[in-house]
ZAVEX-688288 format. One record per residue: residue in one letter; x, y, z of N, C-alpha, C, O, CB in turn; residue number from 1. Coordinates in steps of 0.02 Angstrom, whole numbers, plus 50000, padded with zeros to 5 digits. Atoms other than C-alpha are relative to their C-alpha. Glycine has a CB too. Example, Ala and Ser with C-alpha at 12.3 -4.5 7.8 and 13.67 -1.06 7.14 Angstrom:
2
residu->A | nxx->50045 | nyy->49941 | nzz->50000 | caxx->50615 | cayy->49775 | cazz->50390 | cxx->50045 | cyy->50060 | czz->50000 | oxx->50097 | oyy->50059 | ozz->50033 | cbxx->49950 | cbyy->50001 | cbzz->50062 | num->1 $
residu->S | nxx->49958 | nyy->49941 | nzz->49997 | caxx->50684 | cayy->49947 | cazz->50357 | cxx->49961 | cyy->50055 | czz->50037 | oxx->49986 | oyy->50110 | ozz->50045 | cbxx->50020 | cbyy->50023 | cbzz->49929 | num->2 $
This chain:
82
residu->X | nxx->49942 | nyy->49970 | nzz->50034 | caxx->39498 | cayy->53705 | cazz->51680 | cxx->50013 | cyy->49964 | czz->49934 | oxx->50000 | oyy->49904 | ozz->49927 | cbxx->50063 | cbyy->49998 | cbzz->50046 | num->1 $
residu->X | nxx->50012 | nyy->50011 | nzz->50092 | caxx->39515 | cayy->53683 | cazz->51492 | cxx->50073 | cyy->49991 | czz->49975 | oxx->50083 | oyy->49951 | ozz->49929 | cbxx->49960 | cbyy->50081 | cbzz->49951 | num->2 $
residu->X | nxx->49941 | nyy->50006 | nzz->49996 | caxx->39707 | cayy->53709 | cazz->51505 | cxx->50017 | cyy->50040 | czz->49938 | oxx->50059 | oyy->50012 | ozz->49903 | cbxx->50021 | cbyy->49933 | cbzz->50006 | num->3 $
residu->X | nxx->49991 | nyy->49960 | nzz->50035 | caxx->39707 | cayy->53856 | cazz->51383 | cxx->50017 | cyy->50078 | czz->50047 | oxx->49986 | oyy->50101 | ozz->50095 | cbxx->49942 | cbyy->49992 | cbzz->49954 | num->4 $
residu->X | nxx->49967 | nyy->49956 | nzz->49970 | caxx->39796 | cayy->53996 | cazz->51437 | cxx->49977 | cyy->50080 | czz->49974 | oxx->49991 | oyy->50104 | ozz->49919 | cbxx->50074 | cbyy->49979 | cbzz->49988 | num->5 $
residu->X | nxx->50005 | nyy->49961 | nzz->50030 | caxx->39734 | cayy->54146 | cazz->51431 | cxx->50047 | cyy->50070 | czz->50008 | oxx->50085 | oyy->50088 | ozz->50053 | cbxx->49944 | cbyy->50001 | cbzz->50004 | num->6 $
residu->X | nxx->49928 | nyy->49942 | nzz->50017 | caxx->39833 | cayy->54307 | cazz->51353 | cxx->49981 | cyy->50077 | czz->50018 | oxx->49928 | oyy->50096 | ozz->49992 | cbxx->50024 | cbyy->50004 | cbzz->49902 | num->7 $
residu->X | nxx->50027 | nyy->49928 | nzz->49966 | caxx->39807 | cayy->54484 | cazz->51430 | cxx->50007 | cyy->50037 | czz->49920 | oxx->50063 | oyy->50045 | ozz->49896 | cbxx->50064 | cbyy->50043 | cbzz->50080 | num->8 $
residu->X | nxx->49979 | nyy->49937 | nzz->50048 | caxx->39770 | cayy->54608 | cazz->51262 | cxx->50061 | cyy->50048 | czz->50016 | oxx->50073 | oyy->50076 | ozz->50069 | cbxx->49940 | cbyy->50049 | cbzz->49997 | num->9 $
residu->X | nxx->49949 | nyy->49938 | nzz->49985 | caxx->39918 | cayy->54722 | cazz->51231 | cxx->50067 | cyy->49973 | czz->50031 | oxx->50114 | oyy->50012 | ozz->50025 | cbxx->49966 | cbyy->50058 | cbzz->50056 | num->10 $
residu->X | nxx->49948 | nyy->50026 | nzz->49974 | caxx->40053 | cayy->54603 | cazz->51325 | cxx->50047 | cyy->49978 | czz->49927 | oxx->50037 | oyy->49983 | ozz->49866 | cbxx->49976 | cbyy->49938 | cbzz->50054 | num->11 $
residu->X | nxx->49952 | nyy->50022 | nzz->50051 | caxx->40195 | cayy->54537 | cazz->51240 | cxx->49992 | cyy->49928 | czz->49963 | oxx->50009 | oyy->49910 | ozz->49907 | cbxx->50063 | cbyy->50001 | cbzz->50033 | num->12 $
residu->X | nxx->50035 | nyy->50076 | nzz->50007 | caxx->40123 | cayy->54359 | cazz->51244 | cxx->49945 | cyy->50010 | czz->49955 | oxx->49918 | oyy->49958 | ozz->49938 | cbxx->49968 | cbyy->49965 | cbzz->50074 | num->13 $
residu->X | nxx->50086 | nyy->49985 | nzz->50031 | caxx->39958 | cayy->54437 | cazz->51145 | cxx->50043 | cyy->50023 | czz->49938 | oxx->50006 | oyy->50033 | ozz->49890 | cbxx->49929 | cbyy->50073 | cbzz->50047 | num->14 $
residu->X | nxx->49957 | nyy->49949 | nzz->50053 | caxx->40101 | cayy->54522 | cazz->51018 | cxx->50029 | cyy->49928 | czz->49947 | oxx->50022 | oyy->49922 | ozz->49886 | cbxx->50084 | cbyy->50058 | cbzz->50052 | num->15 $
residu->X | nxx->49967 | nyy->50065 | nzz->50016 | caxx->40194 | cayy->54341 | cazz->50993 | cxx->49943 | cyy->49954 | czz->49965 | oxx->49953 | oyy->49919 | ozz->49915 | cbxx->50033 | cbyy->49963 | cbzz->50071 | num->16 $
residu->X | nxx->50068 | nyy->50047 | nzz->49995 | caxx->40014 | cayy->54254 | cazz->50995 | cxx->49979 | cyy->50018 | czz->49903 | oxx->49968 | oyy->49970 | ozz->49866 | cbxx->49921 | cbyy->50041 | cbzz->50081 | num->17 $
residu->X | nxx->50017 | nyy->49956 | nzz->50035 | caxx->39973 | cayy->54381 | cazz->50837 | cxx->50061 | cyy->49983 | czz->49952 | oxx->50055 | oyy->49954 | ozz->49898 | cbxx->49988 | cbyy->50069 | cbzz->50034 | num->18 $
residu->X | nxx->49934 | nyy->50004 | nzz->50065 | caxx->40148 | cayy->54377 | cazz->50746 | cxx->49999 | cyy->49916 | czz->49967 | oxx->50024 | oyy->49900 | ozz->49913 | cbxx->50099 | cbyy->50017 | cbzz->50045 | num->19 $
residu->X | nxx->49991 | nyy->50093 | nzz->50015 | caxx->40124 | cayy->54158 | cazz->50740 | cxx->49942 | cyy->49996 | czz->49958 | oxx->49948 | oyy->49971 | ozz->49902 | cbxx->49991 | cbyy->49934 | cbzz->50078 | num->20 $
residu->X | nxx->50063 | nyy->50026 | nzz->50047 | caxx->39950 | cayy->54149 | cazz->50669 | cxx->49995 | cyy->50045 | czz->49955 | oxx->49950 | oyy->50037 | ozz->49913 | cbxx->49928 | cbyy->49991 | cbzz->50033 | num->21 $
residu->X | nxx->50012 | nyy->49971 | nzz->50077 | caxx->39977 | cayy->54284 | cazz->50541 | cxx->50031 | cyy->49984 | czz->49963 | oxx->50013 | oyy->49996 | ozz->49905 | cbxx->50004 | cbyy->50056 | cbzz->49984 | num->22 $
residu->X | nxx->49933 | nyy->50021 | nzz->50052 | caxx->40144 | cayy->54210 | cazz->50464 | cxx->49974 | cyy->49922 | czz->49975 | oxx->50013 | oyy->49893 | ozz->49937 | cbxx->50093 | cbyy->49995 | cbzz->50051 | num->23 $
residu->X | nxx->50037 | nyy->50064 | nzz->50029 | caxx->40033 | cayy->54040 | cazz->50425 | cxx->50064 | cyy->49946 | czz->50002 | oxx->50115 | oyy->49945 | ozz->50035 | cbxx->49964 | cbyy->50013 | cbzz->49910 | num->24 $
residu->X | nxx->49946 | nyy->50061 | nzz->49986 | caxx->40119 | cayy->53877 | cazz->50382 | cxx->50067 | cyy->49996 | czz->49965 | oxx->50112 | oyy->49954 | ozz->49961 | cbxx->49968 | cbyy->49936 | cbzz->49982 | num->25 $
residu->X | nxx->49895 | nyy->50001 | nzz->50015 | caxx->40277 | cayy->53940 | cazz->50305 | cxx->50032 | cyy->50049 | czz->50021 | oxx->50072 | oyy->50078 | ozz->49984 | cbxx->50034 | cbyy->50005 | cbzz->49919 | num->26 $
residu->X | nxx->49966 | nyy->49960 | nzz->49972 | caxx->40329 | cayy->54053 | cazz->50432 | cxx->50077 | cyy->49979 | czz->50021 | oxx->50099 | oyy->49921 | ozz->50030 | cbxx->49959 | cbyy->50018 | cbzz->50049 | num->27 $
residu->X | nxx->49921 | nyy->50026 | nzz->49969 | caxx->40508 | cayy->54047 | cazz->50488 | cxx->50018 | cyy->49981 | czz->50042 | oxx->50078 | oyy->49968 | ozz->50048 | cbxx->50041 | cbyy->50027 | cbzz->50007 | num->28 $
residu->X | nxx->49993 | nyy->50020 | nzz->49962 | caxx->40461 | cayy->53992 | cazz->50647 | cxx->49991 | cyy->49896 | czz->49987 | oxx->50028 | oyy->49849 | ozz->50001 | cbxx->49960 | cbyy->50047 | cbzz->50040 | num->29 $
residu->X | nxx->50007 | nyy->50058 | nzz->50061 | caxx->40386 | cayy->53837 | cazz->50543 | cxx->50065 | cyy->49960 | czz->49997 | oxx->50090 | oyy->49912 | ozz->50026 | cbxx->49988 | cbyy->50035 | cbzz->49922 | num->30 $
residu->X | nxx->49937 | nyy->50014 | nzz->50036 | caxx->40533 | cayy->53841 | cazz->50435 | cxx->50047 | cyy->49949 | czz->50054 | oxx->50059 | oyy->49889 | ozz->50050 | cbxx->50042 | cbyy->50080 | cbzz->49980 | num->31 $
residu->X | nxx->49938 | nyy->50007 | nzz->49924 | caxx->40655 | cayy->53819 | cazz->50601 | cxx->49999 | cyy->49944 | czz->50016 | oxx->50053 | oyy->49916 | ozz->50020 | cbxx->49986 | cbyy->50040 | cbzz->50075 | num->32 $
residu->X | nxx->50006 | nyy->50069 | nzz->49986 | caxx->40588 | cayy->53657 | cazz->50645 | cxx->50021 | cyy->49944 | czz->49934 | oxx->50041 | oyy->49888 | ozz->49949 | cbxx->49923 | cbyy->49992 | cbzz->50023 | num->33 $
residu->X | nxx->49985 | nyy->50050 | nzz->50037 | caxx->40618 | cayy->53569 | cazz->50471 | cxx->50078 | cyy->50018 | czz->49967 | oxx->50099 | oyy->49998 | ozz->49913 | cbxx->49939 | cbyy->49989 | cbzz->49948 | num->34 $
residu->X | nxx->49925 | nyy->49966 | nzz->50036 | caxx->40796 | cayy->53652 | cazz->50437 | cxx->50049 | cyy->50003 | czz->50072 | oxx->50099 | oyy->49974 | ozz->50051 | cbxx->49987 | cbyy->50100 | cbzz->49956 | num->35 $
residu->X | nxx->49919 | nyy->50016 | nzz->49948 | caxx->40936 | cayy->53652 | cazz->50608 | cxx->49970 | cyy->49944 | czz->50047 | oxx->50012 | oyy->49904 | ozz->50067 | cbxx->50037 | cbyy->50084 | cbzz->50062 | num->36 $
residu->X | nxx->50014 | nyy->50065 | nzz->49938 | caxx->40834 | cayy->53521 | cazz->50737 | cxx->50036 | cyy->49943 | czz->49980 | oxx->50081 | oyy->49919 | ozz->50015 | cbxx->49916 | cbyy->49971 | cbzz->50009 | num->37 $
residu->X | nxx->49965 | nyy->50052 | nzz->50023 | caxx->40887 | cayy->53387 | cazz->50638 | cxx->50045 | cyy->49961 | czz->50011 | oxx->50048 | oyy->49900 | ozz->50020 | cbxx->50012 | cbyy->50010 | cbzz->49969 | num->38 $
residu->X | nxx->49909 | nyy->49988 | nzz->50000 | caxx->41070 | cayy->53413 | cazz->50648 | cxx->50003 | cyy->49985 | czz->50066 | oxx->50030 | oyy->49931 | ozz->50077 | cbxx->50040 | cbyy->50085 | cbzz->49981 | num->39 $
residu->X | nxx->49970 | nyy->50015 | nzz->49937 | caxx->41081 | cayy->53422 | cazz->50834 | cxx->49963 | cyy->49920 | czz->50027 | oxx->49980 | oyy->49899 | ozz->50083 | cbxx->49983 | cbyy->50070 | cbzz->50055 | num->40 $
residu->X | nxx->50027 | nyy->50049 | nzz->49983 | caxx->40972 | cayy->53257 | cazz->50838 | cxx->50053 | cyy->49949 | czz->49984 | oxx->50082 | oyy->49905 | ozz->50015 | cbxx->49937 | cbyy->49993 | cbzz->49972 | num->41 $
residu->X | nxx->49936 | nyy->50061 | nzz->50021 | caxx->41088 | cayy->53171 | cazz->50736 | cxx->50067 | cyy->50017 | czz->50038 | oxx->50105 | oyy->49968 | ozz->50043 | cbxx->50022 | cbyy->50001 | cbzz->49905 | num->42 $
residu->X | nxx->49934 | nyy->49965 | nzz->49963 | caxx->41238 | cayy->53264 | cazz->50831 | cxx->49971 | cyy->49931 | czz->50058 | oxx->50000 | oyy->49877 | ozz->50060 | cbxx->50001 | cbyy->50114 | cbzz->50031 | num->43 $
residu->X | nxx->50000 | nyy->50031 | nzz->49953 | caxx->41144 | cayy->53182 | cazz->50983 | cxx->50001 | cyy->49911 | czz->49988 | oxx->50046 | oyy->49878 | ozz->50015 | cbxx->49946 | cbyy->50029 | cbzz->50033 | num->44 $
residu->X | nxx->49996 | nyy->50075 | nzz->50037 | caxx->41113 | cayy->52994 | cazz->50904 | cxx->50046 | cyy->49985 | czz->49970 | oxx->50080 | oyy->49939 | ozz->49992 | cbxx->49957 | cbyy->49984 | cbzz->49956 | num->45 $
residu->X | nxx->49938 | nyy->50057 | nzz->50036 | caxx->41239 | cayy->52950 | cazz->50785 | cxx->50062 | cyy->50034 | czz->50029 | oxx->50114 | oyy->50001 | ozz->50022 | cbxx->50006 | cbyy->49999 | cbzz->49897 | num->46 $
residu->X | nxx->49928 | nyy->50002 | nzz->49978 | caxx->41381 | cayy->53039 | cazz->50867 | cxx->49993 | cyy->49979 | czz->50094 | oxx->50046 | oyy->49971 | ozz->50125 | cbxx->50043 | cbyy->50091 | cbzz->49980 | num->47 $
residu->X | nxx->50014 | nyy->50027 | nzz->49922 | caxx->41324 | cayy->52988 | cazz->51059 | cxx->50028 | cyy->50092 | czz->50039 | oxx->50037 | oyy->50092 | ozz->50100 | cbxx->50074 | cbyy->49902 | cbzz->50030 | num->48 $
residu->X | nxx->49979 | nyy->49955 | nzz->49951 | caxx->41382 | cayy->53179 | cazz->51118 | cxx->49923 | cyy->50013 | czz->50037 | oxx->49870 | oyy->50023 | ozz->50007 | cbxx->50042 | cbyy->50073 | cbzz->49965 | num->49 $
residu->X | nxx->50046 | nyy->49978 | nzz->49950 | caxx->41266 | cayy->53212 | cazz->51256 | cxx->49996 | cyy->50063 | czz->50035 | oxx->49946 | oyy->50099 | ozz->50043 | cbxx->50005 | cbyy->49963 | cbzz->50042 | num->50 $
residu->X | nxx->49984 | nyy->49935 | nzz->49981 | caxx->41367 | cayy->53351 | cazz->51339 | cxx->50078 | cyy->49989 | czz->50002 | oxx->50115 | oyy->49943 | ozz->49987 | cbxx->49962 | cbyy->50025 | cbzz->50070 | num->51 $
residu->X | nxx->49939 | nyy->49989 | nzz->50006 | caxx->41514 | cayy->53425 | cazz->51366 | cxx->50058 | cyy->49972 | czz->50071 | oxx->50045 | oyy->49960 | ozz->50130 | cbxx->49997 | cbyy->50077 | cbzz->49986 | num->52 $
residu->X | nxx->49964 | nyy->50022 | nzz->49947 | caxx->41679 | cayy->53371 | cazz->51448 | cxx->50032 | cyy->50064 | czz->50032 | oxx->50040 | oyy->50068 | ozz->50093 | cbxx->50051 | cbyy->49946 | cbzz->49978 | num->53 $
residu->X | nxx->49995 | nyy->49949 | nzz->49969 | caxx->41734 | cayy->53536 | cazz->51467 | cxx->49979 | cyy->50063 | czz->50020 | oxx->49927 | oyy->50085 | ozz->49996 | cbxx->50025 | cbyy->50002 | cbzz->49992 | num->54 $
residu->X | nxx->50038 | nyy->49930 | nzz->49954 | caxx->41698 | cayy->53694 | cazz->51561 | cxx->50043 | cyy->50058 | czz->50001 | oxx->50103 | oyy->50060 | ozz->50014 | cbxx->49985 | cbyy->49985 | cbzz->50086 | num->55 $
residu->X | nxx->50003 | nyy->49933 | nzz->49999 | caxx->41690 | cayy->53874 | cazz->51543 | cxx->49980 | cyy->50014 | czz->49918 | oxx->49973 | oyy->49964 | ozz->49883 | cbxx->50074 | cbyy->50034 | cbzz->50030 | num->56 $
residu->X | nxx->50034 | nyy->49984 | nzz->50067 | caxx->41629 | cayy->53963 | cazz->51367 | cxx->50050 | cyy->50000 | czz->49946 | oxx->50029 | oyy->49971 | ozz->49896 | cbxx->49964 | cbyy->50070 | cbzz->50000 | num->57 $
residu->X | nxx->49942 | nyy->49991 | nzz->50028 | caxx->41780 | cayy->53987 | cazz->51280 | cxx->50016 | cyy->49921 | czz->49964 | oxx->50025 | oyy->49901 | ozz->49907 | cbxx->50052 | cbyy->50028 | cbzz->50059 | num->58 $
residu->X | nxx->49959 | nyy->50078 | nzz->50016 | caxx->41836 | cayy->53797 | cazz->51307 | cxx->49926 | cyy->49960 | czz->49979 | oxx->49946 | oyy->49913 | ozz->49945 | cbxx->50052 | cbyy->49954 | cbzz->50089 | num->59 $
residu->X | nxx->50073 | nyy->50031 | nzz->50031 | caxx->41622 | cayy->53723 | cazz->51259 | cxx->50016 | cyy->50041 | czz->49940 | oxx->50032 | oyy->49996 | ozz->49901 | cbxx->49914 | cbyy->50016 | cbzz->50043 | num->60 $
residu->X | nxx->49997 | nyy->49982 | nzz->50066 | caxx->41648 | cayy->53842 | cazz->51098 | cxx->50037 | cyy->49968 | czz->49984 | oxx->50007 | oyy->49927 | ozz->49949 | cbxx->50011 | cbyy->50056 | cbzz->49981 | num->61 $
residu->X | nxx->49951 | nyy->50032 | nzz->50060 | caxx->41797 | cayy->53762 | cazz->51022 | cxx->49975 | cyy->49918 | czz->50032 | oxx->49995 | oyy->49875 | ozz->49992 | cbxx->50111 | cbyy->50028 | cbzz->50005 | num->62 $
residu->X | nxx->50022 | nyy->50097 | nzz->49988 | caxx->41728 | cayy->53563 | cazz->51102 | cxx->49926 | cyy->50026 | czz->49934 | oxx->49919 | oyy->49983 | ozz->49890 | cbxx->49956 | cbyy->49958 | cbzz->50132 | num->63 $
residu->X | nxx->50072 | nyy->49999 | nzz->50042 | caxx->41559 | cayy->53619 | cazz->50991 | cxx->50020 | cyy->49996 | czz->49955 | oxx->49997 | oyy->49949 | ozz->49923 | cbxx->49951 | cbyy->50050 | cbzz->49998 | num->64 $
residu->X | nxx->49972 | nyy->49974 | nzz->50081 | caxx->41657 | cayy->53680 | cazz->50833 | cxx->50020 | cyy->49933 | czz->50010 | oxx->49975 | oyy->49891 | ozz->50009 | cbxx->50065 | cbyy->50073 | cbzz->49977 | num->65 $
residu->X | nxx->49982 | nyy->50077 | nzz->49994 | caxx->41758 | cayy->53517 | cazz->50859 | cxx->49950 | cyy->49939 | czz->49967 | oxx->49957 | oyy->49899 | ozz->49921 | cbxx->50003 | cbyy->49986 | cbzz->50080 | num->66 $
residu->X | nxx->50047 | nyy->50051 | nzz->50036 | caxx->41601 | cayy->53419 | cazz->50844 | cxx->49948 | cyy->49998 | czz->49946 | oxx->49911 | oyy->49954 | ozz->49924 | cbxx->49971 | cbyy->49979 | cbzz->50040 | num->67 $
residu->X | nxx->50027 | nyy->49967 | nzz->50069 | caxx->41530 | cayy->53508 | cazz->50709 | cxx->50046 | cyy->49972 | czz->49948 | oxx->50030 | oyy->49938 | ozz->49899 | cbxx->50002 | cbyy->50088 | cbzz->49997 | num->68 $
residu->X | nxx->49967 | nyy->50024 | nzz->50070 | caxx->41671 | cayy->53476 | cazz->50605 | cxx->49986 | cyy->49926 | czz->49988 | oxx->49959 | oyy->49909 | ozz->49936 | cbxx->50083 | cbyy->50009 | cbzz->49998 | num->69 $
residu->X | nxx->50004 | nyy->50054 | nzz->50024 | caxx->41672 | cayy->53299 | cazz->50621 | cxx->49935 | cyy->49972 | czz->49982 | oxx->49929 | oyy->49932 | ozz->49936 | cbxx->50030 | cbyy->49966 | cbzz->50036 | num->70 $
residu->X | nxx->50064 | nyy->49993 | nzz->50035 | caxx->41506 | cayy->53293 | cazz->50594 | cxx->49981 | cyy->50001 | czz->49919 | oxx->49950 | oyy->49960 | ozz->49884 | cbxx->49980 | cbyy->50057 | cbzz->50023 | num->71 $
residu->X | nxx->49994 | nyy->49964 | nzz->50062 | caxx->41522 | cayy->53388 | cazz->50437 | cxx->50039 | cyy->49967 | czz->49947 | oxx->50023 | oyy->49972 | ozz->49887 | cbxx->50028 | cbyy->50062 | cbzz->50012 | num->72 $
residu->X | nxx->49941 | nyy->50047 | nzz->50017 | caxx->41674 | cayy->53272 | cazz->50388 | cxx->49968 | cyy->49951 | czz->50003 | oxx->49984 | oyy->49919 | ozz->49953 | cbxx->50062 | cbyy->49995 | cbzz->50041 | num->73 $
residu->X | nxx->50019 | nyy->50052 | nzz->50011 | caxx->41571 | cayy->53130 | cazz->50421 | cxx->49940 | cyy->49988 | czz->49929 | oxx->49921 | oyy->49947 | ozz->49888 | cbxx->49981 | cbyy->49985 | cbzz->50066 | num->74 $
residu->X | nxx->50080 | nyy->50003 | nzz->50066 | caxx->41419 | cayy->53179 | cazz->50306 | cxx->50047 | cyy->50005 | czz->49928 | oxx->50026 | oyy->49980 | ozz->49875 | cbxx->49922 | cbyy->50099 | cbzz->50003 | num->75 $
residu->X | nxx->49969 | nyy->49997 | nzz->50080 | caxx->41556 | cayy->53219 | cazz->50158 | cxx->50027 | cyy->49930 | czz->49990 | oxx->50014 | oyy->49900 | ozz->49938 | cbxx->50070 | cbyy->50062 | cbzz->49987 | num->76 $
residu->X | nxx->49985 | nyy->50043 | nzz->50015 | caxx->41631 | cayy->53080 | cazz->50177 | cxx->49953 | cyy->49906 | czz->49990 | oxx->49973 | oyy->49851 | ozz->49970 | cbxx->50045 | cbyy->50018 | cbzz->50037 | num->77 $
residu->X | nxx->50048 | nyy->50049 | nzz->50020 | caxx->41473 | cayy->52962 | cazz->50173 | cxx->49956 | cyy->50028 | czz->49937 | oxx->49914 | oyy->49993 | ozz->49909 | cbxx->49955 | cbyy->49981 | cbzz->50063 | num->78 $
residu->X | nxx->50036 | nyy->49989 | nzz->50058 | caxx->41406 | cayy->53064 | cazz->50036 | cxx->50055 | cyy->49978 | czz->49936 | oxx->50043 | oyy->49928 | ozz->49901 | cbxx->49973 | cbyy->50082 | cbzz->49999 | num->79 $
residu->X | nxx->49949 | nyy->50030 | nzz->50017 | caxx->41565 | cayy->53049 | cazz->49945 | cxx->50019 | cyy->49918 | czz->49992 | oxx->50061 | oyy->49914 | ozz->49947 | cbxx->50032 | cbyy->50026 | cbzz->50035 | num->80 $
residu->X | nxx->49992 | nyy->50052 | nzz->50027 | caxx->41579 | cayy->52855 | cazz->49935 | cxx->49929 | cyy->49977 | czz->49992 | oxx->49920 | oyy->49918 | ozz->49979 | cbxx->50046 | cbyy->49960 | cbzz->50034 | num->81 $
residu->X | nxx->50065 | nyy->50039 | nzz->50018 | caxx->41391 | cayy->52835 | cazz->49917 | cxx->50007 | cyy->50016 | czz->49910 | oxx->49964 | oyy->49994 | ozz->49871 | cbxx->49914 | cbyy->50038 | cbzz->50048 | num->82 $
């Protein structure tokens, strides 16, 4: 076993397989990796959030926005006295 997977012609996996190697190396899947990963790395490292304290969708949307802002507040304000 070679550990290559193979893709049935005509599946959706053979469609995906096809849409990646024709968009080359500045596709937007590309793109994606050097433009939002970043952010939630540093979200996870320099602010220590790991997860959430609270529960249900409603109350994780406004804890996320929350830590977005300060986030956002933190980068102005270290760009700002640099």
């Amino acid at each position: 076993d070679t550990g290559a997977r193979r893709i049935a012609p005509g599946s959706r996996m053979a469609a995906m397989d096809a849409k990646l190697r024709r968009a080359g190396p500045r596709s937007r899947y590309r793109l994606r990796k050097q433009v939002v990963e970043p952010v939630f790395g540093q979200i996870k490292a320099a602010r220590g959030f790991r997860q959430f304290l609270l529960r249900g969708y409603a109350k994780v949307r406004h804890e996320w926005a929350l830590v977005c802002t300060v986030h956002n507040l933190a980068k102005l304000l270290i760009a700002r006295t640099a």
